[in-house]
Structures are given as structure tokens and as C-alpha cells.
C-alpha positions as a Markdown table, in Angstrom:
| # | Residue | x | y | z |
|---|---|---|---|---|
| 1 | Unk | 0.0 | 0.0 | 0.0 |
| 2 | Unk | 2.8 | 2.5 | 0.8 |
| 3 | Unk | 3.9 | 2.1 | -2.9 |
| 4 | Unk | 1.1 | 2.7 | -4.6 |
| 5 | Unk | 1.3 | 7.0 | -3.9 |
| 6 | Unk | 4.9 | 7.1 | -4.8 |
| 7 | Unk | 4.4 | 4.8 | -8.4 |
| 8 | Unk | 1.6 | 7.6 | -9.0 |
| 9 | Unk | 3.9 | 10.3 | -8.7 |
| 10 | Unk | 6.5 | 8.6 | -10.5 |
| 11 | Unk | 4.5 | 7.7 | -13.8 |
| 12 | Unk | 2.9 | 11.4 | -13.3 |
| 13 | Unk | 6.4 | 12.8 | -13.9 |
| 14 | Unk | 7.3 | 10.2 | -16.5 |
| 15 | Unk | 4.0 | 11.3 | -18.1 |
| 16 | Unk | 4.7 | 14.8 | -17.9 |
| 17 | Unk | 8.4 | 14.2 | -19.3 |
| 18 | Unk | 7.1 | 12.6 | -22.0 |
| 19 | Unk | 4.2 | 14.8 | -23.0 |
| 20 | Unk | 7.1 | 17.9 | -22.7 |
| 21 | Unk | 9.1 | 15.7 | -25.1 |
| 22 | Unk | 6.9 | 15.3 | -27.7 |
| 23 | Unk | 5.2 | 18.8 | -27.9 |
| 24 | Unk | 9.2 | 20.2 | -28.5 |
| 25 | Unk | 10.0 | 16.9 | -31.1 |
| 26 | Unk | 6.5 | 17.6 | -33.1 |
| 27 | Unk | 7.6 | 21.1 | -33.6 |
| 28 | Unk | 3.9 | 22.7 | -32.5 |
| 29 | Unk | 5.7 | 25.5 | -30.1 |
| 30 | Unk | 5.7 | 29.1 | -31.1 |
| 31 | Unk | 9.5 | 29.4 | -31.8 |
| 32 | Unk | 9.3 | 27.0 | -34.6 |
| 33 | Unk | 5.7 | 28.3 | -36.2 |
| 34 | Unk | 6.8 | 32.0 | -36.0 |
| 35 | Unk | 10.7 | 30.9 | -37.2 |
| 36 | Unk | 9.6 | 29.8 | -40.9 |
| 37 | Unk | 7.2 | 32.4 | -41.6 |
| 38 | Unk | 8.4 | 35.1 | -44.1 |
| 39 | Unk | 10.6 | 32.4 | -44.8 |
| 40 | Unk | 11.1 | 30.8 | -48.6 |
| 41 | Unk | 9.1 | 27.7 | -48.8 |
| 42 | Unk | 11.0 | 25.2 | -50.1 |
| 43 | Unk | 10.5 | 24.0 | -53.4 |
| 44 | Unk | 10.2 | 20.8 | -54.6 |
| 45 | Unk | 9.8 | 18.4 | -57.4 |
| 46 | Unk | 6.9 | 15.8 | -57.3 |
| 47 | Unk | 4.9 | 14.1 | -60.1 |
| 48 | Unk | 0.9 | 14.7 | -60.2 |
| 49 | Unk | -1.1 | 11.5 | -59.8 |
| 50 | Unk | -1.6 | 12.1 | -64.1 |
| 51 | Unk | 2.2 | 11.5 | -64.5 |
| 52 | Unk | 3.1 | 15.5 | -64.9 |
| 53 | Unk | 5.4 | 17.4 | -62.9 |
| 54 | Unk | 4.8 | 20.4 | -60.7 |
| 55 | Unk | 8.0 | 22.5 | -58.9 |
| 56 | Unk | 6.6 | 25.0 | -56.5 |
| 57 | Unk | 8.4 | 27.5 | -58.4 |
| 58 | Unk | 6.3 | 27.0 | -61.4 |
| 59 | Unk | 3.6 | 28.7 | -59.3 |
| 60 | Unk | 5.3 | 31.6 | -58.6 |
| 61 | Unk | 2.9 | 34.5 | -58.8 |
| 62 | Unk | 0.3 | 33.2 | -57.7 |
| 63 | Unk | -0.3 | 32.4 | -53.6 |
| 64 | Unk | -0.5 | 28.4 | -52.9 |
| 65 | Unk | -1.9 | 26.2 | -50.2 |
| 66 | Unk | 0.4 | 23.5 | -49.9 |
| 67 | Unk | -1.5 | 20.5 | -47.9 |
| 68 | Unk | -0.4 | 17.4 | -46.6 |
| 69 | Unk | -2.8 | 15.2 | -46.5 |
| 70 | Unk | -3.7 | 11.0 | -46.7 |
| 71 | Unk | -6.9 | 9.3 | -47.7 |
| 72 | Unk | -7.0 | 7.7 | -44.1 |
| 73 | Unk | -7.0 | 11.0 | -42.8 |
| 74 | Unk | -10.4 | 11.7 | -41.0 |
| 75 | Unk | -9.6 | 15.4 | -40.8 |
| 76 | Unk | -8.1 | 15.6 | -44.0 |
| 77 | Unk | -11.6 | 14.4 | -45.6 |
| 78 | Unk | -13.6 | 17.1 | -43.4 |
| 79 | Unk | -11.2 | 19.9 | -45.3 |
| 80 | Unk | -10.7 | 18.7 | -48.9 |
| 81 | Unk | -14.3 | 20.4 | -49.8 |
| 82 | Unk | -13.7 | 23.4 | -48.3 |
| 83 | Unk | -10.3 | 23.0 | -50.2 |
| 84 | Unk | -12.6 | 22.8 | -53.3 |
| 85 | Unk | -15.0 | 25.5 | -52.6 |
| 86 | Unk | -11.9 | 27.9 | -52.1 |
| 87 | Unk | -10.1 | 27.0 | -55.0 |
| 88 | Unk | -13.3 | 27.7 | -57.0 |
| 89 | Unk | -13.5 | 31.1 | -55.4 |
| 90 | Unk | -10.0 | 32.7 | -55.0 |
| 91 | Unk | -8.6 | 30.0 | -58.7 |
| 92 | Unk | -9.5 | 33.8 | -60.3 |
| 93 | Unk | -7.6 | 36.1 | -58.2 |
| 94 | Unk | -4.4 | 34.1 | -58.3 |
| 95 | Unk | -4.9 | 30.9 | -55.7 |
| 96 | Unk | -3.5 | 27.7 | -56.4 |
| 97 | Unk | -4.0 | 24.7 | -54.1 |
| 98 | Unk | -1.8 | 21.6 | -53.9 |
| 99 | Unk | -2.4 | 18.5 | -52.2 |
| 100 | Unk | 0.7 | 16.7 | -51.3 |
| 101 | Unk | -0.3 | 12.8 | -50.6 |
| 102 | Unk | 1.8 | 11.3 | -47.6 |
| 103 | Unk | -0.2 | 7.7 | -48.2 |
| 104 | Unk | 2.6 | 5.0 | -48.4 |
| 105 | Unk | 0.8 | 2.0 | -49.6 |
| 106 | Unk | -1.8 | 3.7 | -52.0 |
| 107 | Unk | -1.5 | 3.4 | -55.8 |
| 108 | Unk | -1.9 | 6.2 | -58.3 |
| 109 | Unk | -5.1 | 4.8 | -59.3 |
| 110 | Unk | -6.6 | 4.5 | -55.8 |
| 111 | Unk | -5.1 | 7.9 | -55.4 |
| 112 | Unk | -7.4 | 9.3 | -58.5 |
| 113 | Unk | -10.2 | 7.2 | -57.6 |
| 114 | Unk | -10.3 | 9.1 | -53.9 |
| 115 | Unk | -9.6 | 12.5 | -55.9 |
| 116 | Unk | -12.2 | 11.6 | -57.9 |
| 117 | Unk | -14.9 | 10.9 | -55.3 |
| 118 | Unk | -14.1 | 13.6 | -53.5 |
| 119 | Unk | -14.6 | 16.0 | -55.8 |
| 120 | Unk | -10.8 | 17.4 | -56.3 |
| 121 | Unk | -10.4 | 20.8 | -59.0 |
| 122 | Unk | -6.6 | 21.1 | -57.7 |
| 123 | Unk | -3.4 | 18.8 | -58.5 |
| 124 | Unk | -2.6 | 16.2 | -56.3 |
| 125 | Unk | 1.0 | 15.2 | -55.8 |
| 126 | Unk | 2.7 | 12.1 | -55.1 |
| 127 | Unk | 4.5 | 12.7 | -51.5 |
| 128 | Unk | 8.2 | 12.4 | -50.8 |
| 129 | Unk | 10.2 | 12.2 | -47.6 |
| 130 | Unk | 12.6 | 14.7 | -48.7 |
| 131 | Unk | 9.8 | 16.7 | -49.3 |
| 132 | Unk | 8.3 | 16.3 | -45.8 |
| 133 | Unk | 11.3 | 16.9 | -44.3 |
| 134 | Unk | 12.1 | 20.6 | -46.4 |
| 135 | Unk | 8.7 | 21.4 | -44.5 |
| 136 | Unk | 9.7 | 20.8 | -41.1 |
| 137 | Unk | 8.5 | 16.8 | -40.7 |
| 138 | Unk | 5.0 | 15.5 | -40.9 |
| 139 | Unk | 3.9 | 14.5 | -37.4 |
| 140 | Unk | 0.3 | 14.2 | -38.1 |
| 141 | Unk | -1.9 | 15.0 | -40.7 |
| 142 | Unk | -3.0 | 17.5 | -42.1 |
| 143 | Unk | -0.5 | 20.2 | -42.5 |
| 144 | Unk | -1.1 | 23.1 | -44.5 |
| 145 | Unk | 1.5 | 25.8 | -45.5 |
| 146 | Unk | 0.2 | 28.8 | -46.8 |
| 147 | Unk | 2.5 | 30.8 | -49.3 |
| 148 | Unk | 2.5 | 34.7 | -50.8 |
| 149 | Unk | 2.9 | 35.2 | -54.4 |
| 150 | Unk | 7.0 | 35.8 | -54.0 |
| 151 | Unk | 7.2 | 32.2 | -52.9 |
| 152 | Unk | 7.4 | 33.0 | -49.0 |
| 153 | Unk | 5.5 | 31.1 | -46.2 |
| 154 | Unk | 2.4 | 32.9 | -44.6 |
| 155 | Unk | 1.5 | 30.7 | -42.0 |
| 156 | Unk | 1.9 | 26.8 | -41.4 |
| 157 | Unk | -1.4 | 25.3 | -40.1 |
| 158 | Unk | -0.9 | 22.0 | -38.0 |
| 159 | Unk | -4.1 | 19.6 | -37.8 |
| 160 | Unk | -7.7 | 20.6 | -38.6 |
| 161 | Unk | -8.8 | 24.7 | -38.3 |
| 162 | Unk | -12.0 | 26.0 | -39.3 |
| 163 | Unk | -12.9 | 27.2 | -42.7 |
| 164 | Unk | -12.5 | 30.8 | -41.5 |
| 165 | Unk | -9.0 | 30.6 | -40.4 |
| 166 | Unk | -8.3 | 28.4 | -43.6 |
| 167 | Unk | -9.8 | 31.2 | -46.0 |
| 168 | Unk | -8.2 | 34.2 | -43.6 |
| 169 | Unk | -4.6 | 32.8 | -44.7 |
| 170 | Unk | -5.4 | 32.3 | -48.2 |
| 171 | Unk | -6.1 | 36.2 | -48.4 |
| 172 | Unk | -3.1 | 36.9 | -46.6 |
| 173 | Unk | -1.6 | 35.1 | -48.9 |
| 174 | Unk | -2.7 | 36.6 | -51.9 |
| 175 | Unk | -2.6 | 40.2 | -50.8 |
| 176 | Unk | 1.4 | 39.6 | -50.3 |
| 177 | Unk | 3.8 | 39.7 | -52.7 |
| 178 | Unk | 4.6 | 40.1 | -56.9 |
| 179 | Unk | 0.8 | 41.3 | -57.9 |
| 180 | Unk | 0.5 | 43.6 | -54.8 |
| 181 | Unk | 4.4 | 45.1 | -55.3 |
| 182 | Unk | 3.5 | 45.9 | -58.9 |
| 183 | Unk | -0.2 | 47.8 | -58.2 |
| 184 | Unk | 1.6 | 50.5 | -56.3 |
């Protein structure tokens, strides 16, 4: 009986250790959200689930959502129409969305199939770890990255956010950089 308060206390502190662990190793504190914004997003290389191509300098000009994402991700599914809607909306004033698949074990086809059922108007890009990794690792889905028209980040969204907050980045997005320079 004596043992019992102190193996409390002593998985409470492991707990604690571990939970203090993990919040710095996932990369969700302040430091590292505020550290990469105004920052070049990387660029990368990755082929569409049609076979093309797509850098993220190709899109230069126009402000992207870059969103990593995986068809056994629950909240991934909740935002890909909202994803849609948006893309409808802003596509005209310069917004182009990319979703970058981080599914291991699914084929291109079941890739389009899901893209297809869904309803998907943007490219969707076969993932890389390299890629991942140029964004700061991937510790759980979704991640989106919201970039200006010069190719800088905005804002890096971990997990699901509201529609607001998704559509209150993609205008910050698009009101910085190339198109906004050249108005004035």
C-alpha cells in the first residue's frame, strides 16, 4: 500500500516528461511556427497522380496552399471540400491549391479514384520524404502551408482549423507579394 502514492507520482512525472518531449520533437511550439514564416518555402519536385510534374516554383505569382494530406486521414476528408470550394473562389484572383499525398501504400489509381470521389479541382501530388522533411516533418496529418505570391511562407497550419481561419490565410496570402508590389 505505501507504494502505490509514490508509483503515482512517478508515472505522473514520467507522463509529464514525455508529453514535454513530444510537444518540442512535433515542432507545434511558437518558436518553430513564427521561425519559418516570411521564410522561402521550399521548393520541390513531385509528379501529379496524371504522371506530370509540378515545382513550386512554377507557381510563382500566384499564392498556394500547400496541404499534406492522406486518404485515411479523417480530418483531412472534413477539409478537402472546403479546399474545393476555395479554389473555385480565390482559382481567379491568383490561388492555387496543392495536395501533397503522404499515403505510403496507396497506388496512383486508388489515389485518383479518392480524388475523384471527393470531388478534387486542384493537383494532387505524389509525397516524398525529402519533401516532408524541407517542410519541417510531418507528425500528423493535415499540415497546411500557406504561401505569398514571392514564394514565402504565410503561416503553417498543424491539424484541422476552421474554414475561416483556412480562408483568412489564403487572403493573406494573396494580398502579399509580386501582384501587390507591382499595383503600387
Amino acid at each position: 500500500m505505501k507504494r502505490d502514492p509514490i508509483v503515482i507520482a512517478v508515472v505522473a512525472v514520467l507522463v509529464t516528461v514525455m508529453l514535454v518531449f513530444g510537444y518540442k520533437m512535433a515542432g507545434k511550439g511558437p518558436a518553430k511556427r513564427a521561425s519559418s514564416a516570411g521564410q522561402p518555402a521550399p521548393d520541390f519536385s513531385l509528379q501529379s497522380i496524371e504522371g506530370k510534374t509540378l515545382h513550386l516554383s512554377d507557381l510563382r505569382g500566384k499564392a498556394v496552399v500547400v496541404n499534406f494530406w492522406a486518404t485515411w486521414c479523417q480530418p483531412c476528408k472534413i477539409e478537402m471540400p472546403w479546399f474545393v470550394e476555395l479554389q473555385k473562389q480565390y482559382g481567379p484572383e491568383g490561388l492555387q491549391i496543392v495536395g501533397i499525398s503522404a499515403d505510403e501504400d496507396t497506388t496512383t489509381d486508388e489515389l485518383g479514384k479518392f480524388t475523384k470521389e471527393m470531388g478534387i479541382n486542384y493537383p494532387i501530388l505524389l509525397g516524398k520524404e525529402e519533401v516532408e522533411q524541407a517542410y519541417g516533418g510531418i507528425q500528423f496529418l493535415p499540415v497546411t502551408v500557406f504561401v505569398d505570391r514571392d514564394g514565402k511562407i504565410v503561416d503553417k497550419v498543424y491539424g484541422l482549423k476552421g474554414r475561416a481561419e483556412i480562408e483568412d490565410n489564403i487572403k493573406k496570402s494573396l494580398a502579399r507579394g509580386q501582384t501587390t508590389q507591382a499595383q503600387k
